[in-house]
Structures are given as C-alpha cells and as structure tokens.
C-alpha positions in Angstrom: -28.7 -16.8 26.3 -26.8 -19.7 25.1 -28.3 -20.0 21.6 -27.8 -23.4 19.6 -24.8 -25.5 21.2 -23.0 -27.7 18.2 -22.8 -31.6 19.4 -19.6 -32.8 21.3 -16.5 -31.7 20.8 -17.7 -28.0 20.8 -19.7 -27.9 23.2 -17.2 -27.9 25.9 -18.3 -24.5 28.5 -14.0 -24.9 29.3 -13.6 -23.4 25.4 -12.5 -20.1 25.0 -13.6 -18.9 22.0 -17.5 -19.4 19.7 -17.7 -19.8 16.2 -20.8 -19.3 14.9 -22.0 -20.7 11.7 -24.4 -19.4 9.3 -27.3 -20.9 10.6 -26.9 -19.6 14.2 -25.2 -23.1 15.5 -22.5 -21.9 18.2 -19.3 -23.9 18.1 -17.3 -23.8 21.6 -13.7 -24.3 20.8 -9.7 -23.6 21.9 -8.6 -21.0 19.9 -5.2 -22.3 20.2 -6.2 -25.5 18.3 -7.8 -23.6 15.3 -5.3 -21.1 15.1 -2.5 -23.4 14.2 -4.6 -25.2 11.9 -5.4 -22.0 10.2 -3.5 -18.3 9.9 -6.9 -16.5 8.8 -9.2 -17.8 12.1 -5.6 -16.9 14.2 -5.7 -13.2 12.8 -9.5 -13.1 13.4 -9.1 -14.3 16.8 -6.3 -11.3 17.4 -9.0 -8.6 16.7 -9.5 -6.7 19.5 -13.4 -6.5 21.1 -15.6 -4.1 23.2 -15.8 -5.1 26.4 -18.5 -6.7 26.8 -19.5 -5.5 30.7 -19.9 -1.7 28.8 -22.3 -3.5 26.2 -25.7 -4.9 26.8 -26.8 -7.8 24.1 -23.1 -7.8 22.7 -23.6 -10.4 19.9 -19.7 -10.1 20.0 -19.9 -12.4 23.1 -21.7 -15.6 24.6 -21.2 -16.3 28.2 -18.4 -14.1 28.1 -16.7 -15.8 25.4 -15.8 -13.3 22.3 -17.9 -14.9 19.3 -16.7 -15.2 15.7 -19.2 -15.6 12.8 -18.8 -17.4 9.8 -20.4 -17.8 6.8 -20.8 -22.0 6.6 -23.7 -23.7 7.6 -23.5 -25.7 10.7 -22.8 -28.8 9.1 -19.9 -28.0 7.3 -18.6 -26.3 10.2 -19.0 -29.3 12.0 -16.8 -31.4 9.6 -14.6 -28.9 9.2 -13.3 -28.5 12.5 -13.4 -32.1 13.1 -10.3 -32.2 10.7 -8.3 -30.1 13.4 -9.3 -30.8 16.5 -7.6 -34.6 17.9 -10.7 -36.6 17.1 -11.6 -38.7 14.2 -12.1 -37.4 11.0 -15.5 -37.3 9.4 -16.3 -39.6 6.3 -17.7 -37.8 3.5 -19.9 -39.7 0.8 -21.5 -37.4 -0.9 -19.4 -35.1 -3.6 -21.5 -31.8 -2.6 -20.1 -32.1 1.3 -16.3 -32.7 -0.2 -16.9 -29.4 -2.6 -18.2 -27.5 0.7 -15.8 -28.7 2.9 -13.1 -28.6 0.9 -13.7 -24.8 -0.2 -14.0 -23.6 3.5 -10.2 -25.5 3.9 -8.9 -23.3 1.0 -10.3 -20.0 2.2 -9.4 -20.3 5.8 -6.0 -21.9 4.2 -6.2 -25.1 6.2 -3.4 -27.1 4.7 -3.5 -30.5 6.2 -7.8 -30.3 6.0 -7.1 -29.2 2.4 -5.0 -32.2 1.7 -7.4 -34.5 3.4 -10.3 -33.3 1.4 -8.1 -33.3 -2.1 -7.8 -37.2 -1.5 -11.4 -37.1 -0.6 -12.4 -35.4 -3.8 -10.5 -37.7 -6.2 -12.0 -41.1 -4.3 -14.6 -40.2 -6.5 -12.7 -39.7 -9.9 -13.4 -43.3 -10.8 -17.9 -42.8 -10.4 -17.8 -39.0 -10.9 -14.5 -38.2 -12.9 -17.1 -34.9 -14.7 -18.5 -33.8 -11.6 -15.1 -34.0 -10.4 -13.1 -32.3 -13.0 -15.7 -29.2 -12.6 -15.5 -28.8 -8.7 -11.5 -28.7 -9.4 -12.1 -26.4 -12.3 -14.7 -24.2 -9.8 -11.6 -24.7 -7.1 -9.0 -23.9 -9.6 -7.2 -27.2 -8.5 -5.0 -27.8 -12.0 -3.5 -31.1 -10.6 -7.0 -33.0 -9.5 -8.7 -31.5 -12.8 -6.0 -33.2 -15.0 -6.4 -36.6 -13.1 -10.5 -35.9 -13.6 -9.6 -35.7 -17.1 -7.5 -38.0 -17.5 -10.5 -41.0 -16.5 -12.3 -39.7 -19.1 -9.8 -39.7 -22.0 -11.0 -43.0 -24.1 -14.6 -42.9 -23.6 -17.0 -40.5 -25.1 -18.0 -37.3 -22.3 -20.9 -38.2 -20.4 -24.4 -37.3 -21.6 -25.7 -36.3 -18.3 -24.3 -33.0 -17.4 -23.5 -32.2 -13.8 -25.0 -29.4 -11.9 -21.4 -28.2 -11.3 -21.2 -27.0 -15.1 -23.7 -24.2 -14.5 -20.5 -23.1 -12.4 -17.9 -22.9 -15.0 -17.5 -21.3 -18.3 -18.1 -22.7 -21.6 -14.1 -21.9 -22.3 -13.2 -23.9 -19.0 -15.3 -27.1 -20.7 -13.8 -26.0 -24.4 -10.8 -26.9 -22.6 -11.8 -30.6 -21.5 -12.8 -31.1 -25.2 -9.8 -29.7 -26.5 -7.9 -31.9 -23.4 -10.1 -35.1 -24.6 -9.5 -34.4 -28.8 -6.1 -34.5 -28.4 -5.7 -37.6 -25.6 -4.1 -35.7 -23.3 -1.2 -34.4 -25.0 -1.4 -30.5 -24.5 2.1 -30.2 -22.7 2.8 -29.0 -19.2 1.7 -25.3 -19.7 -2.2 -26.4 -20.6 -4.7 -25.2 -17.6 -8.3 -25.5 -17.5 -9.0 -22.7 -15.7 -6.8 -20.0 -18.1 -7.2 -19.8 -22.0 -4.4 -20.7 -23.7 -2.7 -18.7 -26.7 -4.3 -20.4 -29.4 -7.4 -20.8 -27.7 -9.3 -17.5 -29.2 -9.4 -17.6 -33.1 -8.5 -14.0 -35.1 -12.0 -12.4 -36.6 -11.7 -9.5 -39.2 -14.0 -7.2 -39.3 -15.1 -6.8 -42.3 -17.2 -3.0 -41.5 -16.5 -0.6 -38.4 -19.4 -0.9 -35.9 -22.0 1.4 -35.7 -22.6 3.7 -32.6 -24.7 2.3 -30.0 -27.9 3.3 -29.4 -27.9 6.2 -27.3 -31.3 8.2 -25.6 -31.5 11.4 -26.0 -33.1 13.8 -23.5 -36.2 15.3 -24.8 -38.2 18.7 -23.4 -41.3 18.8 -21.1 -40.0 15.1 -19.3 -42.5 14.2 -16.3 -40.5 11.0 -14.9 -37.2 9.9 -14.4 -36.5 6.1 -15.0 -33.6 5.5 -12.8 -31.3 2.2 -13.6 -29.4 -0.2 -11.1 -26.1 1.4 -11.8 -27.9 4.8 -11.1 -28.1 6.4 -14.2 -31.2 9.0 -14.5 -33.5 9.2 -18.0 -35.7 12.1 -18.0 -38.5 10.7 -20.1 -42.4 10.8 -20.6 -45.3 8.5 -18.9 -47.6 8.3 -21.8 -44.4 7.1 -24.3 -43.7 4.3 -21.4 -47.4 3.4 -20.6 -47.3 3.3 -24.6 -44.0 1.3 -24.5 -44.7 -1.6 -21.2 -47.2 -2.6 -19.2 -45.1 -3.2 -16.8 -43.8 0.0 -16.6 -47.2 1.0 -16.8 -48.2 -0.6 -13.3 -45.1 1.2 -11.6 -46.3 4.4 -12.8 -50.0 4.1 -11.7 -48.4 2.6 -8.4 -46.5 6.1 -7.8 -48.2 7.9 -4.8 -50.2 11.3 -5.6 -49.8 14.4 -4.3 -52.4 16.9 -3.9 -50.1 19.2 -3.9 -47.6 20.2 -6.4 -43.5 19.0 -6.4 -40.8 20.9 -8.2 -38.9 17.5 -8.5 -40.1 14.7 -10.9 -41.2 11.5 -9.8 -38.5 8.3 -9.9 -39.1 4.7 -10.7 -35.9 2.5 -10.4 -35.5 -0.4 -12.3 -33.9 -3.1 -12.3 -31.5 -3.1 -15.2 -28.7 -1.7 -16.4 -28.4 1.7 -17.9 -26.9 1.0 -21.1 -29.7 -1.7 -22.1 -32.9 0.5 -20.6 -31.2 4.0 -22.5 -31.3 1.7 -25.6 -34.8 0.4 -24.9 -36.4 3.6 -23.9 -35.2 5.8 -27.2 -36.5 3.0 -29.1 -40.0 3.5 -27.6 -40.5 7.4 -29.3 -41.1 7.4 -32.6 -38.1 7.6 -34.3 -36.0 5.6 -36.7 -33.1 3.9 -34.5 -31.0 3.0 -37.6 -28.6 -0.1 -37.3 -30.5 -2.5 -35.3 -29.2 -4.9 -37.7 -25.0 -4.3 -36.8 -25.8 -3.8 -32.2 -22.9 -6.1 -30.8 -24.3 -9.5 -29.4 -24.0 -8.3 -25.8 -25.8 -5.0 -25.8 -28.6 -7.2 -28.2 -28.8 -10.0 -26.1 -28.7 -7.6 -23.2 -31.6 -5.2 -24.6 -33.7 -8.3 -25.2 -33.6 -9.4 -21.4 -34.5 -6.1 -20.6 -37.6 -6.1 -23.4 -38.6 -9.6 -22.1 -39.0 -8.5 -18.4 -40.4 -5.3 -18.3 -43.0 -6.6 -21.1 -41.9 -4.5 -24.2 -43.4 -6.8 -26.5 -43.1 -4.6 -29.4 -39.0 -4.1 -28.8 -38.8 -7.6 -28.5 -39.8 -8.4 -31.8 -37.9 -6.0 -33.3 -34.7 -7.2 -32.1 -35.4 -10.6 -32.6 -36.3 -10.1 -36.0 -33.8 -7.1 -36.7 -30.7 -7.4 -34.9 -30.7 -11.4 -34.5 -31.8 -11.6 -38.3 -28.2 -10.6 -38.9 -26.6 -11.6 -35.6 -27.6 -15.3 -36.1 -25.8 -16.1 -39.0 -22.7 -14.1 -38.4 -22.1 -15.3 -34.8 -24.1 -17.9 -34.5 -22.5 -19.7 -31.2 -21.9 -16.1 -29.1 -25.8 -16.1 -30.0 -26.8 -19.5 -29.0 -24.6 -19.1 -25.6 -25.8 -15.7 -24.7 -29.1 -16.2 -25.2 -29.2 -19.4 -23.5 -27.2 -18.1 -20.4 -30.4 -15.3 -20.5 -32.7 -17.5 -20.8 -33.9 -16.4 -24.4 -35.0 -19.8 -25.6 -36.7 -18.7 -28.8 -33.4 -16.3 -30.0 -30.9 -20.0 -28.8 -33.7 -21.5 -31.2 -33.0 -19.2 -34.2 -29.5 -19.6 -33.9 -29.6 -23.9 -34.1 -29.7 -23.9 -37.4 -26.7 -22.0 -38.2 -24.6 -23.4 -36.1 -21.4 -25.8 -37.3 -22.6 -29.9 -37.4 -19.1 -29.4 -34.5 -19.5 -25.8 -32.4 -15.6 -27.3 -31.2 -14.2 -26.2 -34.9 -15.1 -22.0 -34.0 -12.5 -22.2 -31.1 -12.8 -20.7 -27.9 -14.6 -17.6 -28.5 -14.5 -14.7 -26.0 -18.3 -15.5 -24.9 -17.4 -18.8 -23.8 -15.4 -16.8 -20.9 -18.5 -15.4 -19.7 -21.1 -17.7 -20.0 -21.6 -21.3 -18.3 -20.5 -24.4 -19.6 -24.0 -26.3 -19.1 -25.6 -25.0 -22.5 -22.5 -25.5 -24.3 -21.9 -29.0 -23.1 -25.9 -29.6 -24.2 -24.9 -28.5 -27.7 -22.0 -30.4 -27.9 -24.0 -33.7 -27.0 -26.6 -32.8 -29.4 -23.9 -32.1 -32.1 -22.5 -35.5 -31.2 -25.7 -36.8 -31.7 -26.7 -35.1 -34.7 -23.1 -36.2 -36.8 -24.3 -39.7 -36.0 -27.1 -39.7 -37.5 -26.1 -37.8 -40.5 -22.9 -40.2 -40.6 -25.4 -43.7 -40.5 -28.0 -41.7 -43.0 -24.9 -41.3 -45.3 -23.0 -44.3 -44.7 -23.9 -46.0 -47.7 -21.9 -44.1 -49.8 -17.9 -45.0 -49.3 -15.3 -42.3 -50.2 -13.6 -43.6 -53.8 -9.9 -44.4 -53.3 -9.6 -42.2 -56.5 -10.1 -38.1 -56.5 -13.6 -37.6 -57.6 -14.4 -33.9 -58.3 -17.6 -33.8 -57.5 -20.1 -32.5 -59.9 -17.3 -31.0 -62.1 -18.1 -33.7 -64.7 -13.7 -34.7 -64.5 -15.4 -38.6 -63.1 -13.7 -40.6 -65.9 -16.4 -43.0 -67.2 -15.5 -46.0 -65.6 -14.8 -44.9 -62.3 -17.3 -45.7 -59.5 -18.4 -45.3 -56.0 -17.8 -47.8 -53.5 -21.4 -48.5 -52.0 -22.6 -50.7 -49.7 -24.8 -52.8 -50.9 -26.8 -54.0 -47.4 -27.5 -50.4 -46.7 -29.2 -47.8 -48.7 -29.3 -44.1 -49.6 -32.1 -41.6 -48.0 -35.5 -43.4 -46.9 -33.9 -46.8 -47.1 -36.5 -47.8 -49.7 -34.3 -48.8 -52.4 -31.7 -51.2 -51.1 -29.8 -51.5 -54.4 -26.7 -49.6 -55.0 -26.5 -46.4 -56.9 -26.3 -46.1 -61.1 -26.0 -43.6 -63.2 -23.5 -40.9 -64.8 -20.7 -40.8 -63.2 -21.3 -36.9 -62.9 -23.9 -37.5 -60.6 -22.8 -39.9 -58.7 -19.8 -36.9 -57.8 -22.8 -34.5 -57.0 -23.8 -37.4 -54.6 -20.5 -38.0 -52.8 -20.3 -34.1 -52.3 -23.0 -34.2 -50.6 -22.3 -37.1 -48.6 -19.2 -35.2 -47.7 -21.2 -32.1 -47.0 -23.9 -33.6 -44.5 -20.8 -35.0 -43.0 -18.8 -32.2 -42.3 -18.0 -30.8 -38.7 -17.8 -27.3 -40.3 -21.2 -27.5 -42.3 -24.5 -25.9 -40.9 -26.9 -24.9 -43.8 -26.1 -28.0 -45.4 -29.0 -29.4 -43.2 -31.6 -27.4 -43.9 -31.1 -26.1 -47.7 -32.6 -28.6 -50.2 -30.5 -29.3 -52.9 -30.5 -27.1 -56.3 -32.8 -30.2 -57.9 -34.0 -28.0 -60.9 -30.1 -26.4 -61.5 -28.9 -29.9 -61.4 -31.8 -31.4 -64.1 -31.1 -28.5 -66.3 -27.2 -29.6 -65.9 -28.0 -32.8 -66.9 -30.4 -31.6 -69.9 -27.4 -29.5 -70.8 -25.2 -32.5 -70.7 -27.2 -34.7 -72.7 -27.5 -37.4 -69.6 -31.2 -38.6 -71.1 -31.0 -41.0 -72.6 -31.9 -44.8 -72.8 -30.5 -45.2 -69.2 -32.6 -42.1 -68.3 -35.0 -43.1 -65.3 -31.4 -44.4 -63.3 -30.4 -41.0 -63.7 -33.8 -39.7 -62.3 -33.9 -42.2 -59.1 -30.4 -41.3 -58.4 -31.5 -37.0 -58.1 -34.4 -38.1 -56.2 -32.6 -40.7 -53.8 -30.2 -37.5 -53.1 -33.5 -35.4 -52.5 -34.1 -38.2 -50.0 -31.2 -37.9 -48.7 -31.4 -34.8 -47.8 -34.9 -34.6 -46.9 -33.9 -37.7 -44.2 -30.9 -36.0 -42.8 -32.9 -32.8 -42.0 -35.9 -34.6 -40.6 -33.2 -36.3 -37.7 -31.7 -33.1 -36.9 -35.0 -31.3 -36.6 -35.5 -34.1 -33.9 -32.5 -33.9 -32.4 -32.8 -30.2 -32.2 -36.0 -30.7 -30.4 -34.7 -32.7 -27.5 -32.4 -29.8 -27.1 -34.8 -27.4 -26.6 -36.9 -29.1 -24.4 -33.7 -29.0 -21.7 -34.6 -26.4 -19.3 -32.1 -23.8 -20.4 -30.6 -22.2 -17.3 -31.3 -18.7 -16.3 
C-alpha cells in the first residue's frame, strides 16, 4: 500500500528511493540528488536491505523502492528537500520553521541548505535579534549569535522572554549580559555557548560537608522500593503508608496472592536512587543530623521527590531545615534550582536574599545546568526593582566631598546636595533634609545601601531606629533644633518602609510567571 504520497516534486513513481518522515508522509526522490547534497543520507542510502521478495509487509520497502525513515515531520521534510532538489526554494516566515529547518541541514550536514537557512535566520535579527541570538546559542552558531547580540547592544534586553530560553542555560544568557555590560568588547576568544575563564567565581568553604544521607537496610523488610536507575531499598509498608499517600496507593494496588512468595513485592518509582534512599531513611524514626549543610542539588532534588510522591511531612522539613540555611548561603543556585523544579514556594524564600543585581555572583556552576528563562525573569525583575529603589532615593545627591557616613567625621558645615522638587520616602514632605550633619551621613548610607547591586537584606531589615536615637541621646543632638532631627529618622524610616513596599510588588509579579517545570 502506497501510504501518504508528499506533494509534487516527490511524488514522482520514476524515484528510486522513499524518505519517510515522522508523521508517515512518504517522499519519492533520486538518491543521487540527495546524496550529493548530503554525506549522511548518501551513507544511509549505501546500507544494504533484505530483499524484499523473501519478506512479506517489509516496511523497508514501498512499491519496491527501499524506504528510509526520518525523524522530521512532513513539513520540514518538505522544505528541506526543496533546498536540493532544482526547484525553487521555499520562503520561510516564521522563526520556528528556520530553527527546524535549519537544524535538520546541520545534522544531515547539508552545506549549501545550511548556508541558505543561516541568511534565513539573521533576516530576522533586526524584529527578533533575542529569539535569534538563543536558536544560534541552541545551534551553537558563534558567528550568527554575535551579530544577534550585537542588535541588541545599546538598548536595554527585552522584557518579553522568548520560548527559546527554556532551551539554553542561565550561563549561555550570563554570557549575553556579560556580552551587553561590556558593549561588545570581550575579544575574539569570547563564546556563548562555553564558559570563559573568569566566568565561575572562587568559593571557600568555610566547613567540610557532611556525608549524605544514606538508608540503611533494616531487618524483617516486606517491600522493595525500586528507583529509575535500578537501585533496590528493602524497606517496610507500614513506615511508607506512614510516610506518602501516594506510596500508599501503589502498595494497596499490588496484587495478592493466596498463596505465599519467597521473593518480596516491588514497586518502581520514578526517581532517582540517591534522592528516594535519602527520603525513605528520613521516614523511620531517627534523627537524620545535618539537614541544615545537604548540597543544593541533592536538597532541591529530595524536595521534588517529597513533592510528588506526597511526603508532606519531608517536605517541610527540608524547606524549613535545609533551605533555612541554603537560602541565605547560596541564594541564586537556590532560586535557579528550585525554579527549574518547579518549587515555587522554596524560589520564593530565596527572593529576598538575593543581590538588588544576581549579575555581580558571576556565572555559577548551576547556571550550566539549569535554563536561562527563570534567570532572565530575575534579571528583569532586578532591573526593575533598582529603578524603583534608585527614583525612591533619588532625592538624595552624593556630596562631592567624602562623607563617612554615620561616623560623626561630617564637618559642621558640610551638606547634602538634595533636590528640592523631589522628596525622601512617602513624598509627603517636599522640603529638603535638616539636621546634624551626623544624620544626614546615616541617610546617604542608606541611600547608597538601597542602591547597591550587591545589597539584598537592605530591603527588608528596617533600620536600627532605637540604636540610632540612643546615638543621638548619646551625642547630645536634642536640642532646640530637636524635632528636625526627629523628622529626618522618621523620613529614613520612610524611606525604607517605601523601598520595601515596591520590591515586595515587584517580587510579586515575579512570582505570578508560570515558572517552568
């Protein structure tokens, strides 16, 4: 039976050979043509074939033409071989059929098709120069991903993040920002696609870790929980009806047997061993010491584990235990792993830790692993964020002279340069600041502060109020002139309490992106 027959050219019954695509569409060509055009569909042609009069439904043939099957869909087959065979090349106007296309060139190493759709992919630099910077990134096409980058050099990266970034890692995309900081002068050696020397910052440990959670085998087992990678756990039903209710289900699902087995039922699961061992001695009652110091992977990992088989109860734990600690010392593997997992309420935890710019940790070994989408999202929101702080603050001008901020060195009639049409915190008092000069340094500090790339908890601790008025007391600032003094610690209250308000906000629009799985 003939099967699906592609439209004219290849549907010629003179062709020698079918190609079939992955959607059953049968393609009759000239295996002459497409083996010049390519060296991988020439060697596939060369494999030898049963013959087809010993074989009854030989899928290897149709009408006694040997039959090759690819993985492409019809339609990109269609365009593909349009650019070898003598007949006029398609015109592509959508980005997706270029990627497509333009993929199947490389991996049947079509060079002239290749070149064709390289031009075809950078028509749309000038509308698309993100979307196509990624697919050259996802190609590993170093020249077109400079000339994407390049169009975007002198304008801010796009809000809007294309779908192609769930295809390439964070570090690929901490390249383009690094690319874009420094206007494109990164020298000749600079790829996208590679992390460069400098790329991953040095971290000291400051303590050895601790040994990973391990189970241990216990006596009088009546299950065996058996992971994806094939590890066996002899365990106990009632500890994991105890532990999940999912687990639960899959062990009230096992057949019965009237009569009795020497072996010990199975349930496989999907998920690794390393995670479920850790999991499943955590649900007998023991004390699993050092939940607070697990690496980030094998936490993050456990939690995805906890979260689908229902372990409610491990969970928590780890959220509260291990990502107590986890983030605040590594805030952006935290945010980035747990994003890329899906673990919206752990990336939550971690916001508010996390540097006013996540550029200024470098290009951590996470950002290898996990996609550039939710890292691009945080950058925007950062972006956003430093705004705001930056308009909150920018009524307060930096001094020309050194002011040491809260030290009390502010010589008596030095003074902050303040805009006057612009105000400090709730914008209720328009007028510029007065006061001691030592608190106008304690202002300008934290001016600085909120504006910082490198600050996080700047954000959300209040300031030492009650420290700084028993300063003052000590100081002998009350005086006459008292109640300027007093409006200027509560305008940097406001401040404060305004900054922290916006970036709650902003945080929330964050969150409400559908973090990718």
């Amino acid at each position: 039976m003939a099967g699906i027959i592609a439209r004219a050219p290849f549907d010629n019954p003179a062709a020698d050979t079918v190609i079939r695509s992955k959607d059953g569409v049968n393609f009759r060509v000239r295996s002459g043509i497409i083996a010049e055009a390519s060296p991988i569909f020439s060697d596939m042609f060369g494999i030898p074939l049963p013959d087809p009069n010993q074989l009854a439904n030989n899928s290897d043939y149709m009408d006694g033409k040997p039959v090759v099957a690819v993985e492409e869909d019809s339609a990109t087959l269609d365009r593909l071989l349009r650019l070898c065979y003598p007949t006029t090349d398609p015109v592509l106007t959508q980005l997706g059929d270029v990627r497509l296309v333009l993929a199947a060139a490389m991996k049947y190493e079509m060079e002239e098709a290749s070149a064709l759709m390289k031009k075809a992919l950078l028509s749309f630099v000038k509308s698309q120069p993100l979307s196509v910077w990624a697919l050259a990134c996802i190609l590993r096409l170093e020249p077109e991903a400079r000339i994407a980058a390049e169009a975007l050099l002198g304008k801010d990266l796009p809000i809007d993040a294309p779908l192609e970034l769930q295809d390439i890692s964070a570090g690929t995309y901490y390249r383009l920002v690094k690319f874009h900081r420094a206007k494109g002068d990164v020298g000749e050696q600079f790829k996208f696609t590679e992390p460069g020397p400098d790329d991953v910052p040095r971290i000291r440990r400051t303590k050895p870790p601790r040994a990973k959670i391990v189970y241990r085998s216990r006596p009088f087992a009546d299950i065996i929980c058996r992971s994806s990678d094939g590890q066996e756990f002899q365990t106990h039903k009632i500890i994991l009806c105890a532990a999940s209710s999912t687990l639960q289900d899959q062990i009230l699902a096992l057949p019965t047997s009237a009569e009795p087995s020497s072996s010990l039922p199975v349930i496989s699961l999907d998920a690794r061993g390393a995670p479920l061992g850790a999991l499943l001695e955590m649900s007998y009652p023991v004390d699993c010491d050092g939940l607070s110091d697990i690496p980030v992977h094998d936490a993050i990992a456990m939690m995805d584990c906890a979260r689908r088989f229902r372990m409610d109860t491990h969970f928590r734990r780890l959220r509260y235990n291990s990502f107590g600690t986890l983030k605040v010392s590594q805030p952006l593997p935290t945010y980035l792993l747990a994003s890329s997992f899906g673990l919206t309420e752990v990336a939550e935890d971690a916001l508010a830790f996390l540097h006013a710019d996540p550029f200024t940790y470098g290009c951590i070994p996470e950002m290898e692993t996990t996609p550039a989408l939710a890292y691009h999202h945080l950058l925007i929101n950062r972006r956003e964020s430093l705004a705001v702080a930056s308009k909150l603050t920018a009524v307060v001008k930096p001094t020309s002279q050194a002011v040491a901020a809260g030290s009390g060195d502010l010589a008596a009639d030095e003074t902050m340069d303040v805009d006057a049409s612009a105000s400090i915190g709730s914008g209720s008092d328009e007028s510029p600041p007065r006061g001691d000069p030592w608190l106008l340094g304690i202002l300008e500090r934290t001016v600085e502060e909120l504006r910082s790339p490198h600050q996080d908890e700047h954000w959300w601790e209040k300031p030492k109020t009650s420290a700084t008025l028993q300063q003052s007391v000590d100081k002998g600032l009350w005086c006459g002139d008292c109640e300027d003094n007093v409006r200027l610690i509560l305008r940097i209250e406001n401040l404060h309490a305004d900054v922290r308000k916006a970036m709650d906000a902003n945080n929330g629009k964050l969150l409400k992106r559908r973090l990718p799985v």
